[in-house]
C-alpha positions in Angstrom: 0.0 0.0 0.0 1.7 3.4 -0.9 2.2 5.6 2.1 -0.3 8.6 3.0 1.4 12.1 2.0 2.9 13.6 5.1 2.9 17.8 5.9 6.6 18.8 5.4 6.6 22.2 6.7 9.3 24.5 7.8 8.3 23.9 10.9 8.3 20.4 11.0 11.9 20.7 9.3 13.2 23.0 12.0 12.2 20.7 14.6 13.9 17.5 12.7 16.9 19.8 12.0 17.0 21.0 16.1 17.8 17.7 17.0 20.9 17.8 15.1 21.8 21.3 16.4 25.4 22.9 15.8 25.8 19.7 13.3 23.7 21.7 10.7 23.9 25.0 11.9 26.7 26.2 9.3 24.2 24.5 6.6 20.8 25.2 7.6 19.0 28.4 8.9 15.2 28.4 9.7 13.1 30.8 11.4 9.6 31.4 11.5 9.4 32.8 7.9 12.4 31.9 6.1 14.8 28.3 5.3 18.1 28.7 3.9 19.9 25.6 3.0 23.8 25.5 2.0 24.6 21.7 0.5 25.2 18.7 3.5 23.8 15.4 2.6 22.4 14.9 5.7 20.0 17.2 5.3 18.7 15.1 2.6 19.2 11.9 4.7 17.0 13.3 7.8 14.1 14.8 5.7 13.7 11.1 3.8 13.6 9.3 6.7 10.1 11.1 7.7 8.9 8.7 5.2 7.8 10.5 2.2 5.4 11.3 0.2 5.3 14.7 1.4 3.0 17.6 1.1 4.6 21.2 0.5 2.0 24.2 2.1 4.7 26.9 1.1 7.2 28.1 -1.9 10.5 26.0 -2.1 13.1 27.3 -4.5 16.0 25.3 -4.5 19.4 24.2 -7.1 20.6 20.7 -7.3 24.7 21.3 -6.9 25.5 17.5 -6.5 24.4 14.1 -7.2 20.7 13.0 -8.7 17.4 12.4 -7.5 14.5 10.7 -9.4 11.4 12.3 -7.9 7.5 12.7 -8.5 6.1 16.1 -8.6 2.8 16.1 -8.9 2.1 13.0 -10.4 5.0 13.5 -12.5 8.5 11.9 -12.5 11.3 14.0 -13.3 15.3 13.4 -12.7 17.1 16.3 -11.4 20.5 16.9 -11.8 23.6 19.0 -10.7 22.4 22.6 -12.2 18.9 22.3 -12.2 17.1 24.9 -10.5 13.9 23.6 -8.9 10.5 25.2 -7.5 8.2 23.4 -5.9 4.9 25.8 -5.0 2.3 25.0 -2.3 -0.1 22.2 -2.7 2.5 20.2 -4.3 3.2 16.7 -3.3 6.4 15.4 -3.9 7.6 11.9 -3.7 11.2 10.6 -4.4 12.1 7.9 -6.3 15.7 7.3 -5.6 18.4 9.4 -4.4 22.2 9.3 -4.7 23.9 8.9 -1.5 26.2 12.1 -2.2 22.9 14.4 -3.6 23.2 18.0 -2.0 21.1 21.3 -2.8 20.7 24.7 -1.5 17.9 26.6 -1.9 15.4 28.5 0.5 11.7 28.0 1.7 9.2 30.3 2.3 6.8 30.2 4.9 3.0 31.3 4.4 4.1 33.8 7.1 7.0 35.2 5.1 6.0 38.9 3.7 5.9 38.4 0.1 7.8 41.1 -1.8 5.0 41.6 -4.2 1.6 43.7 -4.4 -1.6 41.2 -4.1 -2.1 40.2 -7.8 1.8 40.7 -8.7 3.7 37.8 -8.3 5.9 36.9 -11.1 3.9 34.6 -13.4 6.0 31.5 -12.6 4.3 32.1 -8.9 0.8 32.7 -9.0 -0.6 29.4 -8.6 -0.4 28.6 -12.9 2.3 26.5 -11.9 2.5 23.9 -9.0 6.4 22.9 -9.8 9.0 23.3 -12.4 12.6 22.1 -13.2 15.2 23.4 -15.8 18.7 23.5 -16.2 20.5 26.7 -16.0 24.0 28.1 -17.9 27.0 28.8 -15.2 25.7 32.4 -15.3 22.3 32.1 -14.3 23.3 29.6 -11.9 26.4 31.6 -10.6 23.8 34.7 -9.8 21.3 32.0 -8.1 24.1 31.0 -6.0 25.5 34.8 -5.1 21.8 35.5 -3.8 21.2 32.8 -1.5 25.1 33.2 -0.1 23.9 37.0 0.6 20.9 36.2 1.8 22.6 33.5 4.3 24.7 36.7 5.6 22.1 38.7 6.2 19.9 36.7 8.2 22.8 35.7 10.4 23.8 39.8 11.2 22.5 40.6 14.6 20.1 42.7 13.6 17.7 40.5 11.4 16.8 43.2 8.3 13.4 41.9 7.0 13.2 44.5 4.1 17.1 43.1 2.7 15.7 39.5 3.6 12.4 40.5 1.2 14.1 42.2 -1.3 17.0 39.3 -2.2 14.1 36.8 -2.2 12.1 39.0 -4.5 15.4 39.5 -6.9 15.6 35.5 -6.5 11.8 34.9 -7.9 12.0 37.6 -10.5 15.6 35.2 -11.7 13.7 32.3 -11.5 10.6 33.4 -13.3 13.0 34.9 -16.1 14.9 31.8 -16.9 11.3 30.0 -16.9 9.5 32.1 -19.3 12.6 31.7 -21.5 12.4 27.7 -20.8 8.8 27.8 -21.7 9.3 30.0 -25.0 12.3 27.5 -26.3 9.8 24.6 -25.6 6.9 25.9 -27.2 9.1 26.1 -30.6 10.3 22.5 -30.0 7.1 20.8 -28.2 4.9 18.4 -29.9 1.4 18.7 -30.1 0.7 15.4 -28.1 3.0 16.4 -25.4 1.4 20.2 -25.6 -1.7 18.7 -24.8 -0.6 16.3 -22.1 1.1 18.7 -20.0 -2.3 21.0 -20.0 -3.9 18.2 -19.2 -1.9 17.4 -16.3 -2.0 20.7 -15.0 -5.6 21.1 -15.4 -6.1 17.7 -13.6 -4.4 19.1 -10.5 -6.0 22.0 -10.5 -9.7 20.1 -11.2 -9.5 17.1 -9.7 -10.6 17.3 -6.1 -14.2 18.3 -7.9 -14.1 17.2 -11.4 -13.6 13.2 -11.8 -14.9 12.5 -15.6 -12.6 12.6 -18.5 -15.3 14.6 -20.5 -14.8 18.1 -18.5 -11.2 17.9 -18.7 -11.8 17.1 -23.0 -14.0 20.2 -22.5 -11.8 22.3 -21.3 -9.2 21.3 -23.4 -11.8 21.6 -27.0 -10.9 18.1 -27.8 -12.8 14.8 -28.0 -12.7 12.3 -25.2 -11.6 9.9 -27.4 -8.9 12.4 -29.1 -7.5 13.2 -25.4 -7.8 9.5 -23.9 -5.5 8.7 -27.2 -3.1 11.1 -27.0 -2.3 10.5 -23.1 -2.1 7.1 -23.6 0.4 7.7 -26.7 2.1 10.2 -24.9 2.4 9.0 -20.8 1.9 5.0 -21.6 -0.9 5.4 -19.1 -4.7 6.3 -19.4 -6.3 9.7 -18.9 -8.4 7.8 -16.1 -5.0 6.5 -14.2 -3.8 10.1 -14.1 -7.5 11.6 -12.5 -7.8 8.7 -10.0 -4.1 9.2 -8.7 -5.0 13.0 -8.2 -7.8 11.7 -6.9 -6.3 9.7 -4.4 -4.1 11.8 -3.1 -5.8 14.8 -2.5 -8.3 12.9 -0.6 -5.6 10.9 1.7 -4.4 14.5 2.4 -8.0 15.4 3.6 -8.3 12.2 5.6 -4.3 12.1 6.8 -4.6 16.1 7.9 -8.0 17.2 8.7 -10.3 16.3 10.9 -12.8 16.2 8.2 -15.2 12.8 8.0 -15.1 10.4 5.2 -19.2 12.0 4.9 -18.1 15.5 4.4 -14.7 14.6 2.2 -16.6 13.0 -0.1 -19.4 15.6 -0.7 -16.3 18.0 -0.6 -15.0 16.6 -3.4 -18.4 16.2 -5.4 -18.5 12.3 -5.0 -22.3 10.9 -5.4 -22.8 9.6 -2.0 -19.9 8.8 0.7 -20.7 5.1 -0.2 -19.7 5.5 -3.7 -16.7 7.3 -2.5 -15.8 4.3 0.6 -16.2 2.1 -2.4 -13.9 3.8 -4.2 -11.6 4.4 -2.1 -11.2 0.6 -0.8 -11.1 -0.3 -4.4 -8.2 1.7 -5.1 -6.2 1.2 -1.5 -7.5 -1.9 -0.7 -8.4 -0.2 2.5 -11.8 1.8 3.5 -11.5 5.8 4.3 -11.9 5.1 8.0 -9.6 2.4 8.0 -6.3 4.9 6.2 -6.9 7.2 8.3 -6.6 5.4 11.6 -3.6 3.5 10.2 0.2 4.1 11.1 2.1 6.0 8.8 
């Protein structure tokens, strides 16, 4: 049985990380608003044994600077390599793979209590909720400038006097340098892309965004101006899986986080998430974990 999806918070990092105390404090920094990493693989090695999949309620942006990791994001499995600049937004779930022992990043979190840099409505367009993750590779430069920030932005929170307006203003030149390189990402992709996987990567977004009230192929095919048959077709041709495999994942794991971190009833989960009746939903739910939603969500992790 796969494993429920478990909150990773900066908070629940800072308490794993406490344990550990002046063995991580020259690599990781986290207060109630901020997370600055600087490489160590045993920051790696103590966030994977929480057991993951994990849950993200915040905005990660992070740069793979040694090793590999094979990861889902969001029902999508991507390798990640030394240079690759990663963001991972909230409401993502994320579950590795596999993960070379000598894998390091650095990279900062932000909190939902962090002070966003940005007038409501103006976050860069990489940020406003369009996208729930991305991953590209950067040139030395790019990736040279993504370093120098988060090095100044480890020497500012560590001065005595803890400047929230420098803090806000580095992190807000760090978005705007991630939202750059990913607009010029997307434009070089749209050039080169195919039509199939055009229309299975909207499909995959629009699933994620949908899914926790629309469950039937034909509203995503609606959305999308394209036969169910066209659609079913093309996922299949381009993902080796069904349109129908994809929803029920996204299914699945949205409702395991509902039943894993709320206090919410199977009854009110399921006419949350527009099921017929919560029978239909039990049923569903036992047929696709083998267990009913009472039964996950009084069982260990």
């Amino acid at each position: 049985m796969n494993r429920q999806p478990k909150l990773m918070s900066l908070s629940r990092m800072r308490d794993i990380f406490n344990a550990y105390g002046e063995q991580l404090r020259e690599h990781a920094f986290i207060n109630s608003e901020i997370a600055i990493v600087q490489g160590d693989p045993l920051i790696f090695r103590l966030v994977m044994q929480q057991q993951p999949p994990f849950v993200i309620d915040d905005h990660r942006l992070g740069i793979i600077t040694r090793g590999e990791l094979i990861a889902n994001f969001n029902l999508v499995e991507k390798r990640l390599t030394p240079g690759t600049l990663v963001f991972i937004g909230p409401g993502s779930i994320l579950s590795p793979v596999s993960i070379s022992p000598d894998v390091e990043l650095c990279g900062i979190g932000l909190s939902p209590l962090f002070p966003m840099p940005f007038a409501p409505g103006q976050l860069p367009s990489a940020f406003n909720g369009q996208m729930r993750d991305f991953q590209l590779l950067a040139d030395e430069a790019d990736l040279d400038t993504a370093r120098r920030i988060i090095d100044t932005l480890w020497h500012v929170v560590h001065q005595p006097d803890y400047n929230r307006q420098t803090v806000s203003a580095l992190v807000a030149a760090q978005m705007h340098l991630y939202d750059g390189l990913y607009q010029r990402y997307i434009d070089r992709q749209q050039s080169l892309m195919s039509r199939e996987q055009t229309i299975f990567d909207r499909f995959i977004y629009l699933v994620n965004r949908h899914c926790q009230h629309e469950h039937q192929l034909s509203f995503y095919a609606q959305k999308m101006c394209l036969t169910e048959r066209y659609l079913g077709t093309v996922i299949r041709q381009a993902s080796g899986r069904t349109a129908k495999a994809w929803i029920d994942d996204a299914i699945m794991m949205r409702a395991k986080v509902e039943l894993r971190h709320t206090e919410k009833s199977a009854a009110q989960i399921a006419d949350e998430m527009h099921f017929p009746t919560p029978s239909f939903f039990s049923k569903y739910f036992k047929r696709m974990t083998g267990l009913t939603p009472m039964e996950y969500k009084r069982s260990e992790s």
